[in-house]
C-alpha positions as CSV (number, residue, x, y, z in Angstrom):
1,X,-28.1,-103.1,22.0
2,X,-28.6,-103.0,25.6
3,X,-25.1,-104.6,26.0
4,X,-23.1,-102.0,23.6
5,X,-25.0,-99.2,26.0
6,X,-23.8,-101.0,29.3
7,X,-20.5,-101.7,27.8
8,X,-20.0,-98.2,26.7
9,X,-20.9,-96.8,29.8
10,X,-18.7,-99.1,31.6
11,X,-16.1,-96.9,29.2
12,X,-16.9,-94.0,29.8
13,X,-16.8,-94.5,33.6
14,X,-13.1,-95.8,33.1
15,X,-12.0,-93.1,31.5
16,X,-13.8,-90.2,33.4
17,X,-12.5,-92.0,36.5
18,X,-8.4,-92.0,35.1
19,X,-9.5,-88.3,34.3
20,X,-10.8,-87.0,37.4
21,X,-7.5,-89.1,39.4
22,X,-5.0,-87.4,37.0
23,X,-7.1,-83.8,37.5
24,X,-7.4,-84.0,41.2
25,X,-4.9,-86.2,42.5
26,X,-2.0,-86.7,40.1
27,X,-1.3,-83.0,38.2
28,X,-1.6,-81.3,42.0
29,X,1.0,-83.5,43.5
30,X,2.9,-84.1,40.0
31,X,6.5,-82.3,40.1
32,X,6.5,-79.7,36.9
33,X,8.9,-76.4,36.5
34,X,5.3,-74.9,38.3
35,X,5.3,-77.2,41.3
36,X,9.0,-77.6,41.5
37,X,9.7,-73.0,41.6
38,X,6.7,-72.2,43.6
39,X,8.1,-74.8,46.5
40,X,11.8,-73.4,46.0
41,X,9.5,-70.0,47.3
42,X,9.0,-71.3,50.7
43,X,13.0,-71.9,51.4
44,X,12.5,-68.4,53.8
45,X,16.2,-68.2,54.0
46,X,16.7,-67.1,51.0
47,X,18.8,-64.5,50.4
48,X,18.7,-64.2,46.3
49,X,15.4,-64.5,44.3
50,X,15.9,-65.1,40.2
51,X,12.8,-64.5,38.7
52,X,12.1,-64.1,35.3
53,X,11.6,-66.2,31.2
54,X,14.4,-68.8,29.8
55,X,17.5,-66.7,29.9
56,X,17.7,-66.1,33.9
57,X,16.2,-69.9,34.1
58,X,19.1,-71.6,31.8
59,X,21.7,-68.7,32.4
60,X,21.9,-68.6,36.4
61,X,22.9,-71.4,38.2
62,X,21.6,-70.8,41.6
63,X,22.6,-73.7,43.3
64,X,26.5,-72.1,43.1
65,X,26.4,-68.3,44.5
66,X,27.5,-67.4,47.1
67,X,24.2,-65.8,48.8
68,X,21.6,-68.5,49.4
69,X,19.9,-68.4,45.8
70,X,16.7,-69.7,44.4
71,X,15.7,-69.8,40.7
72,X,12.2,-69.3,40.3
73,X,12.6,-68.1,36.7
74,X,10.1,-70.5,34.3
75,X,10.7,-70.4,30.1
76,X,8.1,-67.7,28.6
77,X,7.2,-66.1,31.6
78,X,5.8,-62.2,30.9
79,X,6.9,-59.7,33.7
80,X,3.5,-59.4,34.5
81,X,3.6,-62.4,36.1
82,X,7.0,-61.5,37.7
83,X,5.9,-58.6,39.3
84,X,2.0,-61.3,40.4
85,X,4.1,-63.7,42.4
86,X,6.9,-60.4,44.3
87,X,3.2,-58.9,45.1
88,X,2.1,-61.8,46.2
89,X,5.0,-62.5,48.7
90,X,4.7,-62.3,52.4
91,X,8.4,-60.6,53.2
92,X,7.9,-60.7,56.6
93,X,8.8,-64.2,56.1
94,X,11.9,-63.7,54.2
95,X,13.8,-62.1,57.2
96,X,17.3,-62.4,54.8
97,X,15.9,-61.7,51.8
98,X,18.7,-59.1,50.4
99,X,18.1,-59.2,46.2
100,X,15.6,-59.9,43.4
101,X,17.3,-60.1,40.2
102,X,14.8,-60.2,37.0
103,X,16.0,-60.7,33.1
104,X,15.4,-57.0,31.1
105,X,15.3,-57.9,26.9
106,X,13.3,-57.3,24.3
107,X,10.5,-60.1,25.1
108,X,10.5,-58.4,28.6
109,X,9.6,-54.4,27.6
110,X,7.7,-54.8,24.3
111,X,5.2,-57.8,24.6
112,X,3.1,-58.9,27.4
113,X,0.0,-61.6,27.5
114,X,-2.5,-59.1,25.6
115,X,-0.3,-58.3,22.5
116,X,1.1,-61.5,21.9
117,X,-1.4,-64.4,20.0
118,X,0.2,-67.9,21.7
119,X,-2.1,-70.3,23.0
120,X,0.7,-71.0,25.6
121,X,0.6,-67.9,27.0
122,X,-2.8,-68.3,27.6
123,X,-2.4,-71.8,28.8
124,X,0.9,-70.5,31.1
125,X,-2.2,-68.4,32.9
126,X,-3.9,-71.5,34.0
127,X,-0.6,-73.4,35.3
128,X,0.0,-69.9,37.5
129,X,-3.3,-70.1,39.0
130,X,-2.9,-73.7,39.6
131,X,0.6,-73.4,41.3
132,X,1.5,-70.0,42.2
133,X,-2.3,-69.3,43.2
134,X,-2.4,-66.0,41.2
135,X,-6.6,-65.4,41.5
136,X,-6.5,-63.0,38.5
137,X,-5.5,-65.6,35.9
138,X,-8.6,-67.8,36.6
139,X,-10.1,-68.6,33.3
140,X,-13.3,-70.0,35.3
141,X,-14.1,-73.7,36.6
142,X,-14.0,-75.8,32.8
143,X,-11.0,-73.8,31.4
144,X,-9.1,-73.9,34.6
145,X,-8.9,-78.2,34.0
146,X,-5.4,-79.0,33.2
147,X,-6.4,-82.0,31.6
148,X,-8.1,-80.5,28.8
149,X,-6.5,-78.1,28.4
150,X,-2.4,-78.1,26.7
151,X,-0.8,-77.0,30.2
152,X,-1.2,-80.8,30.7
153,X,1.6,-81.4,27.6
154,X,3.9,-79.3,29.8
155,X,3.3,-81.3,33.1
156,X,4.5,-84.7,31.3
157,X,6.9,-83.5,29.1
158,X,9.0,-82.2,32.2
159,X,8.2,-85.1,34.3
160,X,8.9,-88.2,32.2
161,X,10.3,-87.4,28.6
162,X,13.1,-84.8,29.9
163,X,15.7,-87.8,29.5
164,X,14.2,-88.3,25.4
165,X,15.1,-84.9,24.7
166,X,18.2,-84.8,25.5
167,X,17.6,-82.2,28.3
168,X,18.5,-81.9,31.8
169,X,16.7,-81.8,34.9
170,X,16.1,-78.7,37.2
171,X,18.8,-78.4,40.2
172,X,18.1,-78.7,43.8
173,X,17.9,-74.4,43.7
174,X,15.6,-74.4,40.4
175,X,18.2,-74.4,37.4
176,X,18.5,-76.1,34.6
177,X,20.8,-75.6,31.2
178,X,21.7,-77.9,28.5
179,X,24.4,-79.7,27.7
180,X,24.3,-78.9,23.8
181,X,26.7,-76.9,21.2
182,X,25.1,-74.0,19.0
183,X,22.3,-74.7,17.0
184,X,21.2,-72.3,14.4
185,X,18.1,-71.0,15.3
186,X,15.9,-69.7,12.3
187,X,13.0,-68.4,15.1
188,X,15.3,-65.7,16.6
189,X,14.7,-64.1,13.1
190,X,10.8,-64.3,13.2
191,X,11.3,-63.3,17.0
192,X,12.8,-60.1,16.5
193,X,10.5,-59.5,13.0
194,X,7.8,-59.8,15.4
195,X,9.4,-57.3,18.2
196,X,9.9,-54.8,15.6
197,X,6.3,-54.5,14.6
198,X,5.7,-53.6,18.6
199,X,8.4,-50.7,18.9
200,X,5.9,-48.2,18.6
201,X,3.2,-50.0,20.4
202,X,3.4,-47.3,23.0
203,X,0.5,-49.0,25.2
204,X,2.2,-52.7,25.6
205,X,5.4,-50.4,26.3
206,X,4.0,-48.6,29.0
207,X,2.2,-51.2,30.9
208,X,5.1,-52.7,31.2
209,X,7.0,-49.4,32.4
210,X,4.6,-49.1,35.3
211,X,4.5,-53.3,35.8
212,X,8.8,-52.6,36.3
213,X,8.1,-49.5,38.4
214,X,5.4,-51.4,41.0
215,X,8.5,-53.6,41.4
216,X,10.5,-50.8,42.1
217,X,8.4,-49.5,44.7
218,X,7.7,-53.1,46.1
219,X,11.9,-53.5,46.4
220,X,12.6,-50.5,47.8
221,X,9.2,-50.8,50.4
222,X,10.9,-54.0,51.5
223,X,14.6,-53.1,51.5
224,X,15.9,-55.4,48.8
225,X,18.2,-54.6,46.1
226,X,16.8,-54.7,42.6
227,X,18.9,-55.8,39.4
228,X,17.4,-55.8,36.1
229,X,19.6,-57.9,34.0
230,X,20.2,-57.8,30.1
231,X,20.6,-61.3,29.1
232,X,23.3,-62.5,27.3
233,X,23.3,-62.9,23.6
234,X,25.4,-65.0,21.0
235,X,27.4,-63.4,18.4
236,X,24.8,-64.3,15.5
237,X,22.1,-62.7,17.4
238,X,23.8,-59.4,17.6
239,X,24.5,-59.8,13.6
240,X,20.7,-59.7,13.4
241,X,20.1,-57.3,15.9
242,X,22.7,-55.1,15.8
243,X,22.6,-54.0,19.1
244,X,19.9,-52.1,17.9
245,X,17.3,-53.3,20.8
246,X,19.7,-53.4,23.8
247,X,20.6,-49.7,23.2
248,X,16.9,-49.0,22.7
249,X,16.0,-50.6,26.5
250,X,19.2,-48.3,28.0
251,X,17.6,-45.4,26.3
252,X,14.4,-46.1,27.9
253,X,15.6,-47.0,31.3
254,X,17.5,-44.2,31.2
255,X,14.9,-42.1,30.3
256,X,12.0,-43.5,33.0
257,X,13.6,-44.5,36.5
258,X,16.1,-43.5,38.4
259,X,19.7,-44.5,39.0
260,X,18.7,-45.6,43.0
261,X,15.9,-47.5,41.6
262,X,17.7,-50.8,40.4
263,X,21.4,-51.9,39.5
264,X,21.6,-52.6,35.7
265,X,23.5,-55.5,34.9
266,X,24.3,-55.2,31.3
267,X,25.9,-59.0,30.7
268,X,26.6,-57.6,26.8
269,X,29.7,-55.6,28.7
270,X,31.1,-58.7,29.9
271,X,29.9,-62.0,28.3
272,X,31.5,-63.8,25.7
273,X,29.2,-63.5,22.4
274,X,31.5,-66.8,21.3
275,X,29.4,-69.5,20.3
276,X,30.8,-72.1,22.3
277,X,28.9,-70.5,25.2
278,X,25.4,-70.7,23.8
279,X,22.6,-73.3,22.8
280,X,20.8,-71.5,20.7
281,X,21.1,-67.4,19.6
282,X,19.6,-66.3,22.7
283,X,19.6,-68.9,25.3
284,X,23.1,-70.3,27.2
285,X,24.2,-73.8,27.3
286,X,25.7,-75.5,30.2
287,X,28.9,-74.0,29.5
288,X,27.7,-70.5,29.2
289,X,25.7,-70.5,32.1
290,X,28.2,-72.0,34.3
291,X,30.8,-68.8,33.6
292,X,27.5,-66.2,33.4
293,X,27.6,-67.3,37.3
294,X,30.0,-66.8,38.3
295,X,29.5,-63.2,36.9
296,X,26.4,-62.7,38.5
297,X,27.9,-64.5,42.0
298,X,30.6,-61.4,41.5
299,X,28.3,-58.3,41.0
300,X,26.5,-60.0,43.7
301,X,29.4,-60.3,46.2
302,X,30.6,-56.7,45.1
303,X,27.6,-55.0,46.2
304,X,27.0,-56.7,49.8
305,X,30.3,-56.9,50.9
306,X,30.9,-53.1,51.0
């Protein structure tokens, strides 16, 4: 008996040792989309800041504008958290800082951490506090563990088992698409069946109005250009939609800000809803993304060269 206990113990030390390396010594140091974005924010000579969810992080391929670009843009992100890490910048730093261009969609204006029920948002939290030292989202000393907790899934998926799924590494500038042709995706439908039950959830809606307007203020109190940009959508997607939510967000923009507050790029007036250019109903693939640039490099170019 006295040799199970010792031997068990022995165990246990084992293991609470590998846990306490990997807590404290190997997530902190371990490159993740976290890690790898929040270091792209001390390049100070940046001139172009992408922030935002999946469709400005697979659709804009920083490392080929024209204006030094970074993309800090991580999948899921809320505008909440957007409008955390701009807050939480020290511009004085950023003496060329000329643009910050964040994704406008459904998923931006009608859902935010409180109305939507994922465990990853939740999780997402913790990884923000972790790497982008956002002091609001501390869950408190046992939660905050990254070990116990999923976020720790994300840290190894994206660090050794990118190659297994067939997916593509983040650029030197913080961008990464895929390589794939269309995939019918069956979730855009519970997506949007989701978003529709939100329309008149008038609270979510609004905190989010005043979230885009404290980055309006922020922009303008720093003297950088704002562009809110609808994302890019397949064909099938707008045969689900149709257009029914993208005319709903120009209705409220219209309706709540100014036309000095922000330039609008509306990608539906000039990307391809072909589905050679997309991975999924919502999201570009390497193709897409690669013409969506040069786009964006465009409006870009047109508005700083005058």
């Amino acid at each position: 008996m006295k040799k199970f206990i010792l031997r068990t113990l022995s165990y246990s030390s084992v293991i609470i040792l590998l846990l306490i390396c990997l807590e404290f010594f190997v997530f902190p140091e371990n490159k993740n989309p976290y890690s790898i974005k929040f270091k792209l924010l001390q390049e100070y000579n940046t001139e172009v800041i992408v922030g935002g969810n999946s469709h400005s992080c697979f659709g804009i391929l920083a490392d080929s504008l024209s204006l030094t670009t970074i993309n800090i843009a991580n999948k899921g992100r809320e505008l909440e958290t957007d409008v955390a890490i701009i807050k939480s910048l020290e511009f004085d730093k950023y003496k060329k800082l000329k643009a910050i261009v964040i994704p406008i969609s459904y998923y931006t204006l009608f859902s935010n951490f409180d109305s939507i029920n994922s465990t990853f948002l939740v999780d997402q939290k913790r990884l923000y506090y972790h790497y982008y030292n956002i002091n609001e989202y501390d869950q408190g000393a046992i939660t905050n563990r990254l070990f116990f907790n999923s976020p720790s899934r994300e840290l190894f998926k994206d660090s050794y088992i990118l190659p297994f799924l067939n997916k593509n590494p983040f650029s030197p500038k913080g961008w990464r698409a895929n390589d794939n042709i269309f995939k019918a995706d069956k979730e855009i439908i519970h997506k949007l069946k989701r978003i529709d039950l939100k329309l008149e959830d008038k609270i979510t809606l609004n905190k989010n109005l005043e979230l885009l307007k404290t980055l309006v203020n922020k922009s303008k109190e720093n003297k950088v250009k704002l562009y809110l940009m609808i994302p890019p959508y397949s064909s099938v997607y707008f045969s689900i939609s149709k257009h029914k939510y993208n005319r709903l967000i120009l209705k409220i923009l219209e309706d709540n800000f100014n036309s000095e507050d922000f330039i609008l790029i509306n990608s539906n007036t000039f990307m391809p809803t072909s589905l050679e250019y997309y991975e999924n109903s919502d999201h570009l693939n390497l193709k897409g993304a690669r013409l969506f640039t040069k786009k964006i490099d465009s409006i870009l170019k047109s508005t700083f060269n005058h």
